[in-house]
C-alpha positions in Angstrom: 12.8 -16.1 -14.9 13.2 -15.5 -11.2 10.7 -14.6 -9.2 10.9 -11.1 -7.3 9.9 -11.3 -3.1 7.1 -9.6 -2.7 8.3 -6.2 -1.2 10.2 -5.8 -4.5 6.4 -5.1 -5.9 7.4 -1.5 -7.8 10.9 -0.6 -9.3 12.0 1.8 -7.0 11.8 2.3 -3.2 10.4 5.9 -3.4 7.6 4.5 -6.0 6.6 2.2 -3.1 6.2 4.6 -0.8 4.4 7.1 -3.0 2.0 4.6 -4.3 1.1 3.8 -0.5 0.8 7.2 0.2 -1.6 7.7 -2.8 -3.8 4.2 -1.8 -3.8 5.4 2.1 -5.2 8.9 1.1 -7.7 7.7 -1.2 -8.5 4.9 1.8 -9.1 7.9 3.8 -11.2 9.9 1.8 -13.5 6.5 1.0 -13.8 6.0 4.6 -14.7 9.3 5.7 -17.0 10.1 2.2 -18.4 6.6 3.1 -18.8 6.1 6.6 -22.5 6.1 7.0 -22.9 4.0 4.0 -23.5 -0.3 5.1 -23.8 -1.3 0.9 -21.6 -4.3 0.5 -19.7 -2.6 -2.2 -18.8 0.8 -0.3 -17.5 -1.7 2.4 -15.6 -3.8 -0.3 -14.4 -0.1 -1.7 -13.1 0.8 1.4 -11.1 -2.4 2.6 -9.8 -3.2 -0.9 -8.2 0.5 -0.7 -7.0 -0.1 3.1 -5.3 -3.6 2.2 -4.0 -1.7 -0.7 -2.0 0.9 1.2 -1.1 -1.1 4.2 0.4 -3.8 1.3 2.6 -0.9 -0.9 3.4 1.1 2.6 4.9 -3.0 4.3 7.0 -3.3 0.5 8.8 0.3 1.1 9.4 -0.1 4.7 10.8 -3.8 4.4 12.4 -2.7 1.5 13.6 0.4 2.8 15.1 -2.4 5.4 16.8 -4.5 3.1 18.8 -1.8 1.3 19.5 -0.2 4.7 21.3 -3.8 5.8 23.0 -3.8 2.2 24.4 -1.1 2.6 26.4 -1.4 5.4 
């Protein structure tokens, strides 16, 4: 069994996009609910959530990329 490149992470390009839209928005809301709040977890909360988003948001745009050059 092959293995998939990363940005291939979900099936479909529009299920990358909205899964980084859904980890960026709940990134948000952690960092604005949280941001006078030092515990190591709320920090850990709100990174994990950042990375998260940035991750799913870098698969649909460099996937969005690769279908774009297949294309034509």
């Amino acid at each position: 069994m092959a293995r998939q490149p990363w940005w291939r992470a979900t099936k479909t390009l529009e299920q990358s996009k909205r899964s980084g839209l859904l980890y960026a928005a709940v990134a948000v809301l952690a960092w604005t609910l949280g941001y006078d709040d030092t515990s190591p977890f709320v920090w850990f909360v709100k990174v994990l959530f950042t990375v998260v988003a940035v991750y799913f948001l870098a698969a649909w745009y460099v996937r969005r990329s690769h279908e774009r050059d297949e294309a034509g």
